[in-house]
Backbone bond lengths (Angstrom), bond angles and torsions (degrees), N, CA, C in turn:
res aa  C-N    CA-C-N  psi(-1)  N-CA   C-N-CA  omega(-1)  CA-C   N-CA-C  phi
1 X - - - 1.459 - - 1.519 109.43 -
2 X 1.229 129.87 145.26 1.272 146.30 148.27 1.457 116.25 -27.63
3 X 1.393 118.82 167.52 1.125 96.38 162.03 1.812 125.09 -97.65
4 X 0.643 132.46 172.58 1.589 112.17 -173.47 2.374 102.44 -88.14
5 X 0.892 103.89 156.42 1.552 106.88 -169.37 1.621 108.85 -57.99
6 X 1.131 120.32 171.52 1.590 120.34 148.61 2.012 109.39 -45.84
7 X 0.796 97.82 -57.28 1.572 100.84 -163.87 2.024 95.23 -69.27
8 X 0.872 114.65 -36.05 1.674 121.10 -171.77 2.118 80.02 -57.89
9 X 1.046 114.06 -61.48 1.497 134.77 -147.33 1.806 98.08 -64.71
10 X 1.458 108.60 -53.61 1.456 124.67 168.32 1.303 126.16 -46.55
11 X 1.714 97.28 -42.84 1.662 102.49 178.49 1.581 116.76 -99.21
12 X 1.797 125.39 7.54 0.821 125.87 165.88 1.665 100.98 -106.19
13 X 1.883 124.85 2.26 1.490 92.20 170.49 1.652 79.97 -95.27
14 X 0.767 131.40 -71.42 1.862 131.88 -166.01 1.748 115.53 -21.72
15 X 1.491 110.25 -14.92 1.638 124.51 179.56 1.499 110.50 70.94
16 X 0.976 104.71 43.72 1.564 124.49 158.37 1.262 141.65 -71.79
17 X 1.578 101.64 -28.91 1.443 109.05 167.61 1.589 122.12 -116.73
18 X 1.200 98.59 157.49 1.387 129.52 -154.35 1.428 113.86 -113.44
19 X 1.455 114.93 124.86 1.596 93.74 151.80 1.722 103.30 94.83
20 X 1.402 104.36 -155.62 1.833 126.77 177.64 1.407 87.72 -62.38
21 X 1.589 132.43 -56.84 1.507 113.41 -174.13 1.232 134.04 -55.82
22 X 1.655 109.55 -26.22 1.559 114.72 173.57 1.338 106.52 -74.64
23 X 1.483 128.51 -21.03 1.358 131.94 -157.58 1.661 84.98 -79.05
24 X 0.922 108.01 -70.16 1.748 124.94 -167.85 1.725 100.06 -40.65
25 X 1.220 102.48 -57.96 1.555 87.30 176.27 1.519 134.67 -92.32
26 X 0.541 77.21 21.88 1.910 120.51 172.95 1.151 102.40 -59.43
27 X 1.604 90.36 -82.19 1.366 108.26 -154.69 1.512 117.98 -93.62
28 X 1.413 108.35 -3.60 1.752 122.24 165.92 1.397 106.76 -80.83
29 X 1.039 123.85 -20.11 1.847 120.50 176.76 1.307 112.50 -97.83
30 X 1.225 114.77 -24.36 1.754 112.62 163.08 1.691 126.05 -72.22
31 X 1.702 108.21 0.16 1.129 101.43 171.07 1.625 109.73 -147.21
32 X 1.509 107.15 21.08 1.328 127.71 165.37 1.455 146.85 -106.84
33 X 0.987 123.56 77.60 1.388 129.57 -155.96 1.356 127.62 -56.68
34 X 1.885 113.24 -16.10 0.999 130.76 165.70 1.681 96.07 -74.30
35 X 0.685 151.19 -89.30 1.353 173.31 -125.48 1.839 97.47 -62.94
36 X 1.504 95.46 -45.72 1.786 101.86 -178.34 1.085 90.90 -85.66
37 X 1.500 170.70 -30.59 0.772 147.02 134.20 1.355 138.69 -8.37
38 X 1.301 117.08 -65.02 1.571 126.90 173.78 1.627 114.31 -83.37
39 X 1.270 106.13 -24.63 1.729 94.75 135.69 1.269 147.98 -53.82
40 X 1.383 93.27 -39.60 1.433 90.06 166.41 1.576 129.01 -76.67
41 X 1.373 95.71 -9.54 1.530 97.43 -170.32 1.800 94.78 -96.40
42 X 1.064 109.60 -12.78 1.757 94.63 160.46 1.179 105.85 -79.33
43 X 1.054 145.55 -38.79 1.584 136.00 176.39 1.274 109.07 -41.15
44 X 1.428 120.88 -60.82 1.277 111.45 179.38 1.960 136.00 -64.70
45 X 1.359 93.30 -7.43 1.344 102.83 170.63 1.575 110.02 -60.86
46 X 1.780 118.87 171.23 1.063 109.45 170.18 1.651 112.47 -92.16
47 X 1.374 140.16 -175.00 1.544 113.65 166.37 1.420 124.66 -90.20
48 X 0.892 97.92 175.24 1.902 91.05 -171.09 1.293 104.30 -77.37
């Protein structure tokens, strides 16, 4: 798989996605280290 976008990544930490899309990115950050990475760095943002 790809990696999923900034915005794919944003709207699955904010709980935005739903469904096959949460599955998909789901399961690309449980074995992506880039991916947990830039998760984490939305965590540290403030929220919009």
């Amino acid at each position: 798989m790809m990696h999923p976008s900034e915005n794919e990544l944003k709207d699955y930490f904010e709980g935005r996605l739903k469904g096959e899309p949460f599955r998909r990115v789901d399961d690309h950050i449980q074995s992506c280290p880039d991916c947990q990475d830039t998760l984490a760095s939305l965590q540290q943002l403030p929220p919009d």
